[in-house]
C-alpha positions as MATLAB code, in Angstrom:
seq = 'XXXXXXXXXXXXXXXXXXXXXXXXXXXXXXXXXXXXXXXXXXXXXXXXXXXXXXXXXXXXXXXXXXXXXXXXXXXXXXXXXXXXXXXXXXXXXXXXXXXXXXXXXXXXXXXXXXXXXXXXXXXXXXXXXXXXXXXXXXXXXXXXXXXXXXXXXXXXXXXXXXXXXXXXXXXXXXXXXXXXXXXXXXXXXXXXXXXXXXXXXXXXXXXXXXXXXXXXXXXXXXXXXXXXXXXXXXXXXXXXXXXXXXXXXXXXXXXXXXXXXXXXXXXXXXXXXXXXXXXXXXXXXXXXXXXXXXXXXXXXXXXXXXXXXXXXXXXXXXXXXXXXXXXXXXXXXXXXXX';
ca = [
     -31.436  232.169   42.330;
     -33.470  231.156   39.232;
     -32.012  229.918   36.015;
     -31.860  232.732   34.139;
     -29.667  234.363   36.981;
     -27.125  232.508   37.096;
     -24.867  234.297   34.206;
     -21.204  234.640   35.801;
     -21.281  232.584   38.908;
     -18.171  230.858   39.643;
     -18.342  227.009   40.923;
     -20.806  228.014   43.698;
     -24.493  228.908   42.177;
     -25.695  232.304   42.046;
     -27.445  232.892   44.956;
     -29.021  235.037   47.979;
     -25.345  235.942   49.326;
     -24.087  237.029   46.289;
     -27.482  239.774   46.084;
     -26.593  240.868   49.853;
     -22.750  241.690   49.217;
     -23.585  243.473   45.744;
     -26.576  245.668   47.992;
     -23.813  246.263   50.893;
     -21.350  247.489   47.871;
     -23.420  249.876   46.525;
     -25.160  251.194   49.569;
     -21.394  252.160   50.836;
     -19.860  253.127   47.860;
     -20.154  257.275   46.711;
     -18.042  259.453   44.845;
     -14.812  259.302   46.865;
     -14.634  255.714   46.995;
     -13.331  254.260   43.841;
     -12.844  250.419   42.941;
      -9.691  250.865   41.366;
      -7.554  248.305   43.379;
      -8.705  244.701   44.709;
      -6.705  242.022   46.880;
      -7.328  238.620   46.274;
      -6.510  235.337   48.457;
      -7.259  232.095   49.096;
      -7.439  229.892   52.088;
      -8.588  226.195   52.897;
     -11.435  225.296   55.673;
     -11.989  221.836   56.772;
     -14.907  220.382   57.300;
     -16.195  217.478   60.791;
     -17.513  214.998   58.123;
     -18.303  214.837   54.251;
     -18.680  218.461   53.338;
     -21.625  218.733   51.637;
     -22.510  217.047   48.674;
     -19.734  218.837   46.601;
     -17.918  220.982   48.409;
     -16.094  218.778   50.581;
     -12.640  217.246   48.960;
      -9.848  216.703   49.830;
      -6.574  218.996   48.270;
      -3.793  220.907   49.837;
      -4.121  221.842   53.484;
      -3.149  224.436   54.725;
      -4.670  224.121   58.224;
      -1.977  220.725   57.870;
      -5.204  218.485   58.223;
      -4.938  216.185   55.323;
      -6.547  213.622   56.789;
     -10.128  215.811   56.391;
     -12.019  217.307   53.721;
     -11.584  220.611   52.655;
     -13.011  223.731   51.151;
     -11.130  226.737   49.527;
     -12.313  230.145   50.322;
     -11.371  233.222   48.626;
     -11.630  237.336   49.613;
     -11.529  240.412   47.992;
     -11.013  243.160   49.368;
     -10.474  246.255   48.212;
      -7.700  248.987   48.630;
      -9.264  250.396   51.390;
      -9.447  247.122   53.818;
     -13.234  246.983   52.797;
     -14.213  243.388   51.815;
     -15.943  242.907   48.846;
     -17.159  239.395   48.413;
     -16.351  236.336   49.094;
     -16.280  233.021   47.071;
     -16.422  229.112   47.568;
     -14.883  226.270   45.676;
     -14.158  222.752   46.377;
     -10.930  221.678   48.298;
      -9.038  220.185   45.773;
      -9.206  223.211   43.532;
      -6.132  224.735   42.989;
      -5.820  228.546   43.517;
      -4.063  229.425   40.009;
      -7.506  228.220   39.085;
      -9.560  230.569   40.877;
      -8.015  234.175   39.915;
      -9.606  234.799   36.228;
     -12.845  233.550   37.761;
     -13.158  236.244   40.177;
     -11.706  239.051   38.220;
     -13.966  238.453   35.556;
     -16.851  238.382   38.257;
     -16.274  241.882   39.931;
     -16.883  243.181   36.765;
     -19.979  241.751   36.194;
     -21.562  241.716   39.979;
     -20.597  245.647   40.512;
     -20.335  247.389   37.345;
     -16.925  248.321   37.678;
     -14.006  248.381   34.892;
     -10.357  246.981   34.902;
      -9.647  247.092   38.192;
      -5.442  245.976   38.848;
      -5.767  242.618   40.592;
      -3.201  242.049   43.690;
      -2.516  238.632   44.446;
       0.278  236.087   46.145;
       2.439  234.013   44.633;
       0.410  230.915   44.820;
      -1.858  232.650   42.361;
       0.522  232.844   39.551;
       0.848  230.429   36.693;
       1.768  231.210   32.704;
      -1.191  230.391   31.776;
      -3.560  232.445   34.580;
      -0.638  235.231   33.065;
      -1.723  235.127   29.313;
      -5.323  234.975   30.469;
      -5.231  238.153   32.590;
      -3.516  240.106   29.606;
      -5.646  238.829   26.707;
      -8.392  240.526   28.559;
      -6.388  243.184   29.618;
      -6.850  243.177   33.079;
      -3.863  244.973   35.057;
      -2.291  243.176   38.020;
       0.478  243.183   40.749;
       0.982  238.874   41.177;
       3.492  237.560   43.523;
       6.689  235.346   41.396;
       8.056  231.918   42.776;
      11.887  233.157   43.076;
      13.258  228.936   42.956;
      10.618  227.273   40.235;
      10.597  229.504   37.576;
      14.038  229.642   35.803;
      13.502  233.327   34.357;
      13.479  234.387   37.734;
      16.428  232.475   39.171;
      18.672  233.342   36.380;
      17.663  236.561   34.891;
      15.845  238.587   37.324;
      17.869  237.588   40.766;
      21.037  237.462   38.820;
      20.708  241.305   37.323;
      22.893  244.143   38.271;
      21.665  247.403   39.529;
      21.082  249.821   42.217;
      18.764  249.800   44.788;
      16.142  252.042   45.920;
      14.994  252.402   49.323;
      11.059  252.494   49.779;
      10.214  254.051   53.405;
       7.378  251.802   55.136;
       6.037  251.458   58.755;
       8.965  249.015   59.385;
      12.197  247.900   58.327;
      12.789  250.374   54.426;
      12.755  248.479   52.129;
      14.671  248.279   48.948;
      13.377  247.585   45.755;
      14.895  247.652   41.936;
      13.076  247.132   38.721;
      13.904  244.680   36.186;
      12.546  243.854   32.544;
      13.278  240.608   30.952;
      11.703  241.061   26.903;
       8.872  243.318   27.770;
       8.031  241.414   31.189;
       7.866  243.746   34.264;
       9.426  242.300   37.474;
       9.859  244.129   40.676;
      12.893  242.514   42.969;
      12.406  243.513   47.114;
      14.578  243.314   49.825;
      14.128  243.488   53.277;
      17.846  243.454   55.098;
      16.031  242.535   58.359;
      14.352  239.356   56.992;
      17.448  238.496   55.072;
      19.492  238.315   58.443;
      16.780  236.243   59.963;
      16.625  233.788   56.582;
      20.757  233.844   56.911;
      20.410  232.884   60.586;
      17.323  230.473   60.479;
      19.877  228.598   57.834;
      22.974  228.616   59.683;
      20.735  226.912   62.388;
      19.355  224.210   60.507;
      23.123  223.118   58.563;
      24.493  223.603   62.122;
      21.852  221.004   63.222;
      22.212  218.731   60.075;
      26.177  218.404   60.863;
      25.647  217.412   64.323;
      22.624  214.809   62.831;
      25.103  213.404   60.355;
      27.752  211.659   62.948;
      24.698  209.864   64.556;
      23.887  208.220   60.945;
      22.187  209.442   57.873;
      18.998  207.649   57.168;
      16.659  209.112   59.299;
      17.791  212.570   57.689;
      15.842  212.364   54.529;
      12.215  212.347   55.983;
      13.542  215.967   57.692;
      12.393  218.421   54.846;
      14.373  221.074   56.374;
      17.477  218.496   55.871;
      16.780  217.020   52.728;
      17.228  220.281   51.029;
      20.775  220.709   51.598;
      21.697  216.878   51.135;
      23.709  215.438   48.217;
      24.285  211.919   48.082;
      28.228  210.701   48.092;
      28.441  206.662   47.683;
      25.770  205.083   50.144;
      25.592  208.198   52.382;
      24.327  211.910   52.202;
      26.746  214.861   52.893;
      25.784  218.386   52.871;
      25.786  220.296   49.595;
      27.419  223.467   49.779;
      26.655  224.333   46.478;
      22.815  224.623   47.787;
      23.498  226.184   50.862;
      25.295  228.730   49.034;
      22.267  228.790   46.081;
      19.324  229.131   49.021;
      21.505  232.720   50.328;
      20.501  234.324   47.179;
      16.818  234.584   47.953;
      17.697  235.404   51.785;
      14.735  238.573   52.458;
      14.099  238.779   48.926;
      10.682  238.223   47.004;
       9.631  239.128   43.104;
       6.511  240.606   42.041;
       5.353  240.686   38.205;
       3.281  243.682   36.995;
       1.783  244.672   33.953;
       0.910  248.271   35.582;
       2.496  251.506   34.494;
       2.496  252.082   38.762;
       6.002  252.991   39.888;
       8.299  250.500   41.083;
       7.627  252.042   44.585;
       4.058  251.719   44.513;
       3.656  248.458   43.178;
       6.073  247.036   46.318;
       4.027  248.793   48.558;
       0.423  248.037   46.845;
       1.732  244.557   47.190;
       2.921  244.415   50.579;
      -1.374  245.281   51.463;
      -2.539  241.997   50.921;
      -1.726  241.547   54.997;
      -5.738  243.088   55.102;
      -6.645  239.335   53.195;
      -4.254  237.723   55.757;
      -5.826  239.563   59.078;
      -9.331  238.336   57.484;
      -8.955  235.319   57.480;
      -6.905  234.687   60.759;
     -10.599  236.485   62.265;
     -12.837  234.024   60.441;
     -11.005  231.262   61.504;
     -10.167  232.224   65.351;
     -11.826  235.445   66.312;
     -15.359  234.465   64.433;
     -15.048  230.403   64.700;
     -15.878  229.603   60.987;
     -13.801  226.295   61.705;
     -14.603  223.776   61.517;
     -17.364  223.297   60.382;
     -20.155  220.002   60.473;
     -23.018  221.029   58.345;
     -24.132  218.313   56.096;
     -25.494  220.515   52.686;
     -23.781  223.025   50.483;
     -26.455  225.709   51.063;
     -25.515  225.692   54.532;
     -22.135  225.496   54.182;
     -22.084  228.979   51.933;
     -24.507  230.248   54.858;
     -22.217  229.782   57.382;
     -18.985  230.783   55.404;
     -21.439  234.062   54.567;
     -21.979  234.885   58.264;
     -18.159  235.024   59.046;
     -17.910  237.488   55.908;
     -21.099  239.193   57.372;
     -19.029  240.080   60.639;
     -15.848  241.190   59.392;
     -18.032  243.538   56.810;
     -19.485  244.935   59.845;
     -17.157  245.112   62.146;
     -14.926  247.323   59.535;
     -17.966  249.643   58.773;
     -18.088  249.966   63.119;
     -14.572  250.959   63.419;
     -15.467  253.753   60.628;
     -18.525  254.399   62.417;
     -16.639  255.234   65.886;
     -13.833  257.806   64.120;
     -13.889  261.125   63.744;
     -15.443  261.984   60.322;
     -12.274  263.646   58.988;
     -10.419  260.619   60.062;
     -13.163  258.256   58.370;
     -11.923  257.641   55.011;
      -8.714  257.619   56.026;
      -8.417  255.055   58.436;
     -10.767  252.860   56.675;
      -6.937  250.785   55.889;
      -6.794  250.031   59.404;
     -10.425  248.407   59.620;
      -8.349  244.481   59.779;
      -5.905  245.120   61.818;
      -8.714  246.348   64.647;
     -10.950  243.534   64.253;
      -8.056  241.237   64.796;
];
């Protein structure tokens, strides 16, 4: 787009994708479709070759290709499974970068207010925090439980009941806790706490057995190193870990600024599987990796087609469904096209 267009855009220039997804939004949005809810997340691509001529860097893979360059793509979508937009940066951006970009971009791309922002943990940093609530922008952000010492000590370690939050699956339990004025929601889901107990038991089982056959080897084993203590010239295991690691067995901590029940703000949280499901159809269903193109114009182009498809494919399943069932199974739109 020209110059004077370009007001807003993130790293990637304003261009002709960004005119087609605002068109799409506002030819499919009416009066019973509000924009009061977005999910937000993040995920790496790798590229045959350079990547463009700035797109392609290297960062943190999470396709586990470091040896290749990278780019980071994000996804909104909104509480209905629609997506909204999608955005490119290079690959050794990191995603508590990316959040206040975006949210400050819906605004501006589809005329909409404060909409509450749901996004995972890897999102969260104190400063993306401060950011979000100078400009008062409501959110639902996943916590890291074992680096942030708030959590660990005075939200995990805080008495009080339980509530139990009925879902498609296991129920899950949820309690609220406030540390000065901060909002943190603690979850637990028995079922995945059992599994995290056994998956444990398995590796220390396996680490005892590993220790009589020598100890050296043991500390390039990142599922072993965690639970190792040194004692003279060898490692033992530390039981004081072991027994540290049970506390976050099935749990996980959100942080809200909302005035959304406890309740809701689990279960608004526990949506962001419709960003999860898109992606896993860009990058197997739809083939979006990898990708060899040479120039960043046609890398965007091709990330935009895979965004194209899984727009369309959700407005199809709407399409086939009984009109009274429309709306209402709009949620389900991912979890079809997967």
């Amino acid at each position: 787009m020209p110059q004077e267009q370009q007001a807003g855009h993130t790293f990637s220039p304003r261009c002709t994708k960004d005119i087609i997804e605002e068109e799409l939004f506002f030819h499919t949005r009416d009066l019973f479709l509000s924009l009061d809810l977005v999910f937000f997340d993040t995920t790496s691509i790798y590229f045959e070759g350079e990547g463009g001529q700035t797109i392609g860097k290297r960062g943190y893979n999470k396709d586990h290709r470091p040896d290749l360059k990278q780019m980071v793509v994000g996804a909104v979508v909104d509480g209905n499974g629609r997506p909204i937009c999608c955005e490119l940066w290079p690959g050794n951006t990191a995603d508590v970068t990316t959040l206040l970009p975006v949210a400050k971009r819906l605004s501006s791309r589809f005329s909409v207010g404060r909409v509450c922002l749901v996004a995972d943990r890897g999102m969260i940093s104190q400063d993306s925090i401060s950011d979000l609530e100078a400009d008062n922008w409501p959110y639902i952000l996943g916590a890291r439980m074992r680096n942030q010492k708030e959590i660990r000590q005075d939200v995990l370690s805080r008495a009080g009941r339980y509530q139990i939050v009925k879902t498609n699956g296991t129920p899950l339990k949820i309690k609220e806790v406030s540390v000065e004025g901060r909002r943190y929601v603690v979850c637990l889901n028995e079922d995945q706490a059992k599994k995290d107990a056994a998956d444990r038991q398995a590796i220390i089982s396996g680490l005892s057995e590993a220790l009589k056959n020598g100890d050296k080897s043991l500390v390039e084993n990142k599922g072993y190193r965690k639970y190792l203590c040194t004692e003279g010239p060898h490692f033992r295991i530390d039981e004081d870990k072991v027994k540290a690691e049970a506390r976050f067995d099935g749990k996980w901590v959100l942080r809200t600024n909302t005035t959304l029940s406890s309740a809701q703000v689990a279960l608004k949280y526990k949506q962001l599987w419709m960003v999860e499901y898109l992606f896993r159809s860009a990058k197997s269903l739809l083939g979006t990796r990898p990708v060899f193109h040479k120039y960043d114009r046609t890398i965007r182009g091709h990330v935009f087609c895979s965004f194209l498809a899984l727009f369309f494919a959700a407005y199809s399943k709407i399409a086939l469904m009984p009109k009274d069932a429309a709306w209402s199974g709009l949620i389900h739109c991912c979890r079809w096209i997967t």
